[in-house]
C-alpha positions as CSV (number, residue, x, y, z in Angstrom):
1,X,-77.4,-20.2,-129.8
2,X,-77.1,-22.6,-132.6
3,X,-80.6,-24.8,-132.9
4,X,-80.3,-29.0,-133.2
5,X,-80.6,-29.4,-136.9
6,X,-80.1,-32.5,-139.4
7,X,-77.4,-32.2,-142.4
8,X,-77.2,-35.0,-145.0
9,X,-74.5,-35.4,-147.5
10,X,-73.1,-38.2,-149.5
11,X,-75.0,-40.6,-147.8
12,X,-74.5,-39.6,-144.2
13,X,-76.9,-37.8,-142.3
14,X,-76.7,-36.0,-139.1
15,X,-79.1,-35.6,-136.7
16,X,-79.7,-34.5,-133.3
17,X,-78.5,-37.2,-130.7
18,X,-81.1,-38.9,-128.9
19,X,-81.7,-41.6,-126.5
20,X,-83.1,-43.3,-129.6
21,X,-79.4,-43.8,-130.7
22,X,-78.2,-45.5,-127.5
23,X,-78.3,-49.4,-128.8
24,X,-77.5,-48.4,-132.7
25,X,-74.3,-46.5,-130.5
26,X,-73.5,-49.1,-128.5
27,X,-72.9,-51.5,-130.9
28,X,-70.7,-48.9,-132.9
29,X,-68.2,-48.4,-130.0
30,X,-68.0,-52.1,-129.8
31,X,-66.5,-51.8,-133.8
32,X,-62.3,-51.6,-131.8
33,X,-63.4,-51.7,-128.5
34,X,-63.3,-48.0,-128.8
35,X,-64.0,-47.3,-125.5
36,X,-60.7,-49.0,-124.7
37,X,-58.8,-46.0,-126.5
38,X,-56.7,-43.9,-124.0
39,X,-56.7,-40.8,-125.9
40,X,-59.9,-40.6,-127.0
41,X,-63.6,-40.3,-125.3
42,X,-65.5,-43.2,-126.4
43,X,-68.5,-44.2,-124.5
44,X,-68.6,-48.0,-124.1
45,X,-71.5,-49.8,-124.3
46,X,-72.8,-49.8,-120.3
47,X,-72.4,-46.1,-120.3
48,X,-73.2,-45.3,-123.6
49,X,-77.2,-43.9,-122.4
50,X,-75.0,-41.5,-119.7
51,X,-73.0,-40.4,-122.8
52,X,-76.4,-39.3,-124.4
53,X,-77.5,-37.4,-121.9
54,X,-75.0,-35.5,-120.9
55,X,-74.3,-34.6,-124.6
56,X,-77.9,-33.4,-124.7
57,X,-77.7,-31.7,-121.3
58,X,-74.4,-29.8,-122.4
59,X,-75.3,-25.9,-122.7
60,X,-72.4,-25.0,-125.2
61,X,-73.0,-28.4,-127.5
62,X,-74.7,-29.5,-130.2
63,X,-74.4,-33.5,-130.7
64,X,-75.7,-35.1,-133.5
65,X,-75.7,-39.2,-134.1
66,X,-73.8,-39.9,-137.7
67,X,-76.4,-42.2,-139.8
68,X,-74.8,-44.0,-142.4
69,X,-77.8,-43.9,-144.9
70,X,-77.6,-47.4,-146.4
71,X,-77.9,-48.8,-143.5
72,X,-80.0,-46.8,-141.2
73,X,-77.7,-47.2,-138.6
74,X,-76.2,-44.3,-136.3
75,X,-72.4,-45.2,-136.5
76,X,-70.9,-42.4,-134.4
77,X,-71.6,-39.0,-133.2
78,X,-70.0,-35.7,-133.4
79,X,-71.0,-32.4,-132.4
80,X,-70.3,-28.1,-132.2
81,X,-69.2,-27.1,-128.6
82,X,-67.4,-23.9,-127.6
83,X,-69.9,-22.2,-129.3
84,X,-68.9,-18.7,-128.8
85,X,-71.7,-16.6,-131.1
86,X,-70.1,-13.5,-129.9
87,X,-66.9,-13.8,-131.4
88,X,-68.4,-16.4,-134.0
89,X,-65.8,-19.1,-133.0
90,X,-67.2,-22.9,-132.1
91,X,-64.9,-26.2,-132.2
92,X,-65.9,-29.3,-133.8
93,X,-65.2,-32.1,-131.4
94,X,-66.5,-35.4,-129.5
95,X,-65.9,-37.0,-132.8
96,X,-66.3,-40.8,-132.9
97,X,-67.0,-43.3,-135.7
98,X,-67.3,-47.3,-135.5
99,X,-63.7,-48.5,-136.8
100,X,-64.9,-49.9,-139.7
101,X,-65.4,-46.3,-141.1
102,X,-61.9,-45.0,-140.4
103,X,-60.3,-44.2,-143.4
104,X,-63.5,-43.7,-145.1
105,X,-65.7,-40.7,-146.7
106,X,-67.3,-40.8,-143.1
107,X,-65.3,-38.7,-141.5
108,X,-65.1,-36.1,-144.7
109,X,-68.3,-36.0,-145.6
110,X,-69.3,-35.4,-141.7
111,X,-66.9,-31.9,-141.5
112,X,-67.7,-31.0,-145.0
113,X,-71.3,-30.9,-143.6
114,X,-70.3,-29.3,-140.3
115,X,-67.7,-26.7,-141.9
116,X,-70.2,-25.9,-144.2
117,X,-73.3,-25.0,-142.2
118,X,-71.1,-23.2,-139.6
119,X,-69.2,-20.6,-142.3
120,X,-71.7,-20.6,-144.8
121,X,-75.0,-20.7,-143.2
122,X,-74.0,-19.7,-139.2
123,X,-71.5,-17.1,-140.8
124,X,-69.4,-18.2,-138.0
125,X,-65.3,-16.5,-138.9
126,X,-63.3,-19.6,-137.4
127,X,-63.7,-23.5,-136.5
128,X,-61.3,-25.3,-134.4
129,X,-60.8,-28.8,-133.8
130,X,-58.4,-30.2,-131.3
131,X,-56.7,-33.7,-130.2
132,X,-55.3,-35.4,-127.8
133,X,-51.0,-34.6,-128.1
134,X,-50.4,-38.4,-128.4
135,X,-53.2,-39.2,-131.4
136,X,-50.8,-38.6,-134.1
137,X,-53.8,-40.5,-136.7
138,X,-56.2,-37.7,-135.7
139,X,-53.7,-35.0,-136.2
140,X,-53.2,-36.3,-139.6
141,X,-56.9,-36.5,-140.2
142,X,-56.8,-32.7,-139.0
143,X,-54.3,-31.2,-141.2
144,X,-55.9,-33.4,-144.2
145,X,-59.1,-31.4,-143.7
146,X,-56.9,-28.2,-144.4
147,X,-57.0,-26.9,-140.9
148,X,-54.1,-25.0,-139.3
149,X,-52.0,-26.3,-136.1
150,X,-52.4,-22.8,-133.8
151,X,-50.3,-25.1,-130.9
152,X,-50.2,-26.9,-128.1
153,X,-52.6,-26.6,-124.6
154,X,-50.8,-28.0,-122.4
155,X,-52.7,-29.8,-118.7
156,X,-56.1,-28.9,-120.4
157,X,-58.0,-32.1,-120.2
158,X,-58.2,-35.7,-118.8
159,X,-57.8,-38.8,-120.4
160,X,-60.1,-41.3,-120.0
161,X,-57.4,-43.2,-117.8
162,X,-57.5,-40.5,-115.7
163,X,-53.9,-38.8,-117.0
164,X,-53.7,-35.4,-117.8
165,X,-52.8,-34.7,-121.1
166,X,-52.0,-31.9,-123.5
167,X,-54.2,-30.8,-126.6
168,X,-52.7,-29.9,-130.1
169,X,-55.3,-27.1,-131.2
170,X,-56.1,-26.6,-135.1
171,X,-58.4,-23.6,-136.8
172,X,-59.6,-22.4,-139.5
173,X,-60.9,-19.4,-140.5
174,X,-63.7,-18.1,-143.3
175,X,-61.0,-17.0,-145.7
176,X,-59.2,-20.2,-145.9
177,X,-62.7,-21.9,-146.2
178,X,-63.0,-21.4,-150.0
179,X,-59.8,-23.4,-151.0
180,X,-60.3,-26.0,-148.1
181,X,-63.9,-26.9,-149.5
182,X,-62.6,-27.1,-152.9
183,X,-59.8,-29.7,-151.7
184,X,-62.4,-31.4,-149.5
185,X,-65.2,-31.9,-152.1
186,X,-62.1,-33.0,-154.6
187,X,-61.1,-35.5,-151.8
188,X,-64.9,-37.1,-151.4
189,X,-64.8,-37.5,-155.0
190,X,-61.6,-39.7,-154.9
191,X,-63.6,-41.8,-152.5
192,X,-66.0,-42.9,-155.0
């Protein structure tokens, strides 16, 4: 099983979530009312310390708070779950970042970090990352990352409104890695 680590990159750390993020958290999700997002699973702020430790209580998942470095502040969270080290597949998932930060390095900088330490320190052979069929932004965010649309799940999970929904599934694989790093690091650089 993968061990709770911290990553830092381009000013954004990674670290292990803890109940030490809850109020840093809270205030994040409140950044768009986040919590108020059908298609997405946003804690709000009442049931952000629930959020935490289920997320640490989860056998197949590794959640780490997103610190933005200049201001100390935990800003999000993301984490590896599916870990399958037998067929060396995981998923990168539970993604969630303040609104401020959309459109930002943040959410770059974050998978660069994640992709990286899974192929190229895990030697895991394939990510995947998945969304909810209706969150045509994140699929966009997806496909910019250089992952591949594999297809649809459909009746696989529940929206927060209590719908089922369908999942649009994306991978990527330890050959395609190479050129998707290259773009990705290219990409951060535009940022600056």
């Amino acid at each position: 099983m993968i061990k709770p680590l911290k990553l830092s990159y381009n000013d954004i750390t990674l670290e292990p979530l803890t109940m030490s993020h809850t109020q840093d958290l809270a205030q994040a999700c409140q950044d768009g009312k986040l919590w108020e997002t059908v298609y997405t699973s946003v804690p709000s702020p009442e049931t952000m310390t629930a959020y935490i430790d289920k997320a640490y209580h989860m056998e197949d998942r590794i959640a780490f708070a997103v610190i933005d470095e200049t201001t100390g502040k935990a800003i999000g969270s993301t984490s590896f779950y599916n870990i399958m080290p037998m067929v060396k597949r995981l998923e990168i998932g539970y993604t969630w970042y303040a609104k401020s930060y959309w459109r930002s390095r943040v959410n770059t900088t974050c998978k660069l970090m994640l992709m990286t330490h899974a192929f190229e320190t895990l030697g895991y052979k394939t990510i995947g990352l998945r969304t909810d069929i209706i969150n045509k932004q994140s699929q966009r965010a997806i496909e910019r990352l250089g992952l591949l649309k594999d297809g649809i799940i459909r009746g696989d999970r529940i929206r927060q409104d209590d719908t089922i929904t369908d999942s649009v599934v994306y991978s990527m694989t330890i050959d395609e890695w190479p050129k998707a790093k290259t773009k990705l690091l290219e990409k951060l650089a535009n940022y600056e």
